[in-house]
C-alpha positions as CSV (number, residue, x, y, z in Angstrom):
1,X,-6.8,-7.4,19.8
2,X,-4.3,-9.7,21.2
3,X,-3.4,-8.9,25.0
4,X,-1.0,-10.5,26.8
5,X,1.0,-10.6,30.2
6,X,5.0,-10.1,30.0
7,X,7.5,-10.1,32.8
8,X,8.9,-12.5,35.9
9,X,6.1,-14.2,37.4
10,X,3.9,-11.9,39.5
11,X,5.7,-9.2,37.7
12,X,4.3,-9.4,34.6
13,X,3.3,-5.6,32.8
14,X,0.1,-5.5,30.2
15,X,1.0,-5.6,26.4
16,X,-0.7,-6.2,23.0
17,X,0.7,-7.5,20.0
18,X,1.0,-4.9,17.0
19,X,0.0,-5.6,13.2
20,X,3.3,-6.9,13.3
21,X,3.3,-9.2,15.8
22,X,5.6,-6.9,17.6
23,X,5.1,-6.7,21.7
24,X,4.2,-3.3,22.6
25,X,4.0,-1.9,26.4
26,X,0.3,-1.0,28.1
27,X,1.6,0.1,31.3
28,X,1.3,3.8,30.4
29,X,-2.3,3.0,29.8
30,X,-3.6,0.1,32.1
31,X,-2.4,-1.3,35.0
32,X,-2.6,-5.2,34.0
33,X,-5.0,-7.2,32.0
34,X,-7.6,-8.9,34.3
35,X,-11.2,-8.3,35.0
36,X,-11.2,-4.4,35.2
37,X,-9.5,-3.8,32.1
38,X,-11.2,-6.0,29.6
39,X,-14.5,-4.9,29.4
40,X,-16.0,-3.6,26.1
41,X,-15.3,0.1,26.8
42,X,-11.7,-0.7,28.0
43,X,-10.7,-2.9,25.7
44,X,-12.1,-0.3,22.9
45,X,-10.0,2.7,24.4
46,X,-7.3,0.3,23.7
47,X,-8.0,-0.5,20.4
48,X,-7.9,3.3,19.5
49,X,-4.1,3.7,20.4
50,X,-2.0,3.4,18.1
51,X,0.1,0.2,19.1
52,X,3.0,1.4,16.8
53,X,4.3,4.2,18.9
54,X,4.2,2.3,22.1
55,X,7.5,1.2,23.8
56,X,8.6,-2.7,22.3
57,X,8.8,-5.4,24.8
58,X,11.5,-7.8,23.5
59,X,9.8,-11.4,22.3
60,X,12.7,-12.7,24.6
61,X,10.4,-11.8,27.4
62,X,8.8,-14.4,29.6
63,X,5.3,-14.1,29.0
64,X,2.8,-14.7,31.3
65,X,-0.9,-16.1,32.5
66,X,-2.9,-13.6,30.1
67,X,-5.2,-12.6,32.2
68,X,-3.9,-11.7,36.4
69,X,-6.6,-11.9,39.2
70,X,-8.8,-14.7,38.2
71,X,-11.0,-14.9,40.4
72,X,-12.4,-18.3,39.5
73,X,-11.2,-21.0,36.7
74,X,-14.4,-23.3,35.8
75,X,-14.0,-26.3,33.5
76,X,-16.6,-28.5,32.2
77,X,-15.8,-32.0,31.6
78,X,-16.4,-34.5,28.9
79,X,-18.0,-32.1,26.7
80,X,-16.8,-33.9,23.5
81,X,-18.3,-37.3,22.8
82,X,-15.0,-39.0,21.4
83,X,-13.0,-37.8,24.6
84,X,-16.2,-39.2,26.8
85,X,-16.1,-42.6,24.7
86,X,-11.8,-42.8,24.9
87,X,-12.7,-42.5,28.5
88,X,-15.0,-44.8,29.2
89,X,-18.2,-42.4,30.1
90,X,-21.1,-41.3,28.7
91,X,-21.6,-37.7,27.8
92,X,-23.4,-36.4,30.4
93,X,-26.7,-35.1,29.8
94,X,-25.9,-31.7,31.0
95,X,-22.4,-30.4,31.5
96,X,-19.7,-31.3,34.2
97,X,-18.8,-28.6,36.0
98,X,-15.6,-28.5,38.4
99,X,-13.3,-25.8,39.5
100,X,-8.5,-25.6,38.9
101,X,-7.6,-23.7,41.8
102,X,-6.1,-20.1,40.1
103,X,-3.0,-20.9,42.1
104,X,-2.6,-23.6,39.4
105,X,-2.7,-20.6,36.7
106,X,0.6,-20.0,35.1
107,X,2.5,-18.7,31.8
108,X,1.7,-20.8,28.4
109,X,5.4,-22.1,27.5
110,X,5.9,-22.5,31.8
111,X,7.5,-25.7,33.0
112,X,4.6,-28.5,34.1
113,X,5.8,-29.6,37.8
114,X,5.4,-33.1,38.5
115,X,3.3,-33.4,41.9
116,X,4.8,-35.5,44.4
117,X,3.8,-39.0,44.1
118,X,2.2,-38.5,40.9
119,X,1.8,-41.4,38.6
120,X,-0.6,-40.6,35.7
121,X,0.3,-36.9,34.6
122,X,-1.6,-36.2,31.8
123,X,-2.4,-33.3,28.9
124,X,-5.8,-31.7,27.5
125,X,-5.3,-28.8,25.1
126,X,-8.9,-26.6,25.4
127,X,-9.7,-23.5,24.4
128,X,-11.4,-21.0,27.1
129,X,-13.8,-18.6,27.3
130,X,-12.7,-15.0,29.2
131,X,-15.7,-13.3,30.8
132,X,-15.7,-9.7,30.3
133,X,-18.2,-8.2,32.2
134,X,-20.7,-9.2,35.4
135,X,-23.3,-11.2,35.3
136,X,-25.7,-14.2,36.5
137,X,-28.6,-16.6,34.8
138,X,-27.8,-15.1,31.7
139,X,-29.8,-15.7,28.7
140,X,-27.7,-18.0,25.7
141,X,-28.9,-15.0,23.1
142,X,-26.9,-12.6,25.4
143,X,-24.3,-14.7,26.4
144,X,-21.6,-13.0,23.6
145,X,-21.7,-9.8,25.0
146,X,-20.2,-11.3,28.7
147,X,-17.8,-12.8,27.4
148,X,-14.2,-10.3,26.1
149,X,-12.8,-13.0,24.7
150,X,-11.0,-16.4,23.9
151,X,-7.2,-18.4,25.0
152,X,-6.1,-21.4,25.3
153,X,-5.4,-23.6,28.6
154,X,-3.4,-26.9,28.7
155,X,-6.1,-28.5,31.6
156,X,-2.9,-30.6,33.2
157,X,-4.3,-33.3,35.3
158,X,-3.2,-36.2,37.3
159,X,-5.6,-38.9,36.8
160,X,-4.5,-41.2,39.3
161,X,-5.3,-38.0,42.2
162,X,-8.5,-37.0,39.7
163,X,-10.0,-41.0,39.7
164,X,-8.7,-43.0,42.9
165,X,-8.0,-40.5,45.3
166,X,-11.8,-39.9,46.7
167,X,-14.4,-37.1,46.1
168,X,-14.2,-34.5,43.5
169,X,-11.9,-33.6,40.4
170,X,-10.2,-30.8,41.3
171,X,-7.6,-32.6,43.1
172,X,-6.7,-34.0,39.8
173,X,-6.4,-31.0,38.4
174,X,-4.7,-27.8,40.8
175,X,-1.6,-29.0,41.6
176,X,0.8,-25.6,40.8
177,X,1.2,-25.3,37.0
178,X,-1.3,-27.3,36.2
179,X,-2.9,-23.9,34.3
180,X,-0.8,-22.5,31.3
181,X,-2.6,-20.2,30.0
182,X,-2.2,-17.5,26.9
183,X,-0.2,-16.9,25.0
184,X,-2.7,-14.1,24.5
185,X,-6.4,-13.3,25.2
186,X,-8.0,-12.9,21.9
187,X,-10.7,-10.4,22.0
188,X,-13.8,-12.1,20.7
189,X,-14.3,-9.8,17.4
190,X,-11.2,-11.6,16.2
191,X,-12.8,-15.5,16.6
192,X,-16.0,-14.5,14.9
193,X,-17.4,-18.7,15.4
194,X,-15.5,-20.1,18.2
195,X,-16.9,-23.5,17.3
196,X,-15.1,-23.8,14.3
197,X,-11.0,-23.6,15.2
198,X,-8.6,-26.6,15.0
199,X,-6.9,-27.8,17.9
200,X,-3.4,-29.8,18.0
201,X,-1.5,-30.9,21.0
202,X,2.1,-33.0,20.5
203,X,4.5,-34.6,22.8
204,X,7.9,-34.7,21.7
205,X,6.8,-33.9,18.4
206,X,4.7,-36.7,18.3
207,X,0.8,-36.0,17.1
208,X,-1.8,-36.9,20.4
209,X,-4.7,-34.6,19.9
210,X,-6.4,-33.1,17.1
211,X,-9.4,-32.0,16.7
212,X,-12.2,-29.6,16.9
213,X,-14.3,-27.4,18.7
214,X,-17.0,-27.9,15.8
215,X,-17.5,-31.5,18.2
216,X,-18.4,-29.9,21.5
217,X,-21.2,-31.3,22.9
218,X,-22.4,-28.0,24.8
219,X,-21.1,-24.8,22.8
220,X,-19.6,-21.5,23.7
221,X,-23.1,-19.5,24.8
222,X,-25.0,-22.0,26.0
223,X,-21.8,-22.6,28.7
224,X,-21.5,-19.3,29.5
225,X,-25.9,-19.0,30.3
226,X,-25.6,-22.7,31.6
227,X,-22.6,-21.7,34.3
228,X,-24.5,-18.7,35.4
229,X,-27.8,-20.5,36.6
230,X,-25.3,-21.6,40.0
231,X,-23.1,-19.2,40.1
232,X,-22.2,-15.7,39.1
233,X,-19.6,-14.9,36.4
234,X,-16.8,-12.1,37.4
235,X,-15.3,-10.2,34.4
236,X,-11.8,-12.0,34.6
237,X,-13.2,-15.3,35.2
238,X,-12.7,-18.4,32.9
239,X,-14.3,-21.2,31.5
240,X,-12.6,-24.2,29.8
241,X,-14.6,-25.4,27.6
242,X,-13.5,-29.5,27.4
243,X,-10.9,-31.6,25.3
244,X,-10.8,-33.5,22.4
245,X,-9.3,-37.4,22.0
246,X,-6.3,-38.3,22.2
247,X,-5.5,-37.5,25.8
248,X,-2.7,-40.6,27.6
249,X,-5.5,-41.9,29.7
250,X,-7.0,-42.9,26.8
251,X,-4.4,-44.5,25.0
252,X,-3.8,-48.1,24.7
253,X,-1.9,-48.8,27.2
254,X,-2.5,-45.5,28.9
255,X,0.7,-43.4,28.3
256,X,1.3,-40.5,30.9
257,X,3.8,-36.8,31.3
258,X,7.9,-38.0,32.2
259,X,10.8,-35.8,33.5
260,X,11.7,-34.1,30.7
261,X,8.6,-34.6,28.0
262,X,8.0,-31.5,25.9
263,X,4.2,-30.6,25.3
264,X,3.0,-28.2,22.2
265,X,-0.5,-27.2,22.0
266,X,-2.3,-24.5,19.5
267,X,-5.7,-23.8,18.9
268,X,-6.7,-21.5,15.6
269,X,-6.2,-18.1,15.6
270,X,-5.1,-18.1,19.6
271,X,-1.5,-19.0,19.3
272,X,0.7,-22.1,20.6
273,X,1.9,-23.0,24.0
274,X,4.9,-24.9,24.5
275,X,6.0,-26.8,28.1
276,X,8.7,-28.7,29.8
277,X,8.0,-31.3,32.2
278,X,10.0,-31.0,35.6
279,X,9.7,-30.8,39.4
């Protein structure tokens, strides 16, 4: 299935999309798509209705963050070795884990505010892992069955707040909007090898990443076992998974987000964002 997040920000009512690719209401049969609703059982009660004789949602619609309530947003960094070389680094020899505040969560094709006194705003398309169900030091044979399912997330950072500005990542990367996330959560029987989808990213129509999640470093399972050795996973939580090149730090001379820039991301099968820049 493909379960989305319509409506005004904060607003926003549960919905799936039909064979069609029409918008149909869940509000007569969940309350919103987050942690309680996406488990297994849930999301196979869902699967049983028939989506056709559900109330349409116009595609006019703002459509939201697809899952509400996260209740924690973990992202591993440099977990493709020709991002970790156009940085500079070495891939790590386990994964970089750091936390985007959920308060930076926000609707795929949402306008990117530009931080005050940012200087370096940069872009990093990534497809995420949704967590379905409980758990902690999971094994990577079981790890599947946690998670419900797959999205994409633009992982908007400032690198000047991210590199000079002391301590850890995440100031780099929470600002508000610095999260789009959807268009849909793609429930995991419908990515059958998450390691093989193409990803693109553009600004202004101009080609800056593509690639590959064939070239992760640290792949879908053992991420979700290797996250739960410190901490436990919450259905409704989410793990970004890393970037490909081709993000402006890396470019030569580095090239970072303006007023006014237009960002377009897609990853296979999950769907395309598209963002302004503004304040």
């Amino acid at each position: 299935m493909k379960l989305l997040r319509v409506g005004s920000a904060g607003s926003e009512k549960p919905a799936a999309l039909d064979a069609n690719g029409v918008i149909r209401d869940l509000s007569g049969h969940v309350a919103d798509i987050s942690g309680a609703t996406i488990g297994d059982e849930s999301v196979g009660k869902l699967r049983a209705l028939d989506l056709s004789a559900l109330p349409q949602i116009s595609d006019s619609e703002r459509i939201g963050p697809c899952v509400g309530n996260v209740g924690k947003m973990v992202c591993i960094g440099l977990n493709y070795s020709d991002h970790a070389e156009e940085s500079g680094l070495e891939v790590p020899p386990e994964p970089v884990v750091f936390f985007k505040a959920t308060s930076a969560i926000c609707g795929p094709n949402d306008t990117i505010e530009i931080p005050r006194e940012s200087t370096a705003l940069d872009w990093e398309v990534e497809l995420a892992i949704v967590i379905g169900k409980d758990g902690k030091y999971i094994d990577e044979a079981d790890a599947e069955q946690y998670i419900a399912g797959y999205c994409i997330v633009n992982d908007v950072s400032e690198r000047n707040f991210q590199i000079h500005r002391s301590g850890q990542w995440v100031k780099g990367k929470s600002a508000d909007t610095f999260g789009p996330m959807g268009p849909w959560l793609v429930t995991r029987d419908e990515i059958p090898d998450p390691q093989d989808l193409k990803m693109n990213l553009e600004v202004n129509g101009e080609a800056r990443q593509k690639g590959s999640t064939s070239t992760m470093v640290y792949q879908v399972p053992f991420l979700v076992s290797y996250v739960s050795q410190f901490m436990s996973l919450q259905a409704g939580d989410v793990i970004s998974t890393g970037t490909p090149p081709g993000v402006g730090m890396g470019m030569k001379p580095p090239q970072y987000l303006q007023q006014g820039d237009v960002v377009t991301l897609s990853i296979d099968g999950l769907g395309n964002q598209r963002q302004s820049v503004g304040t």
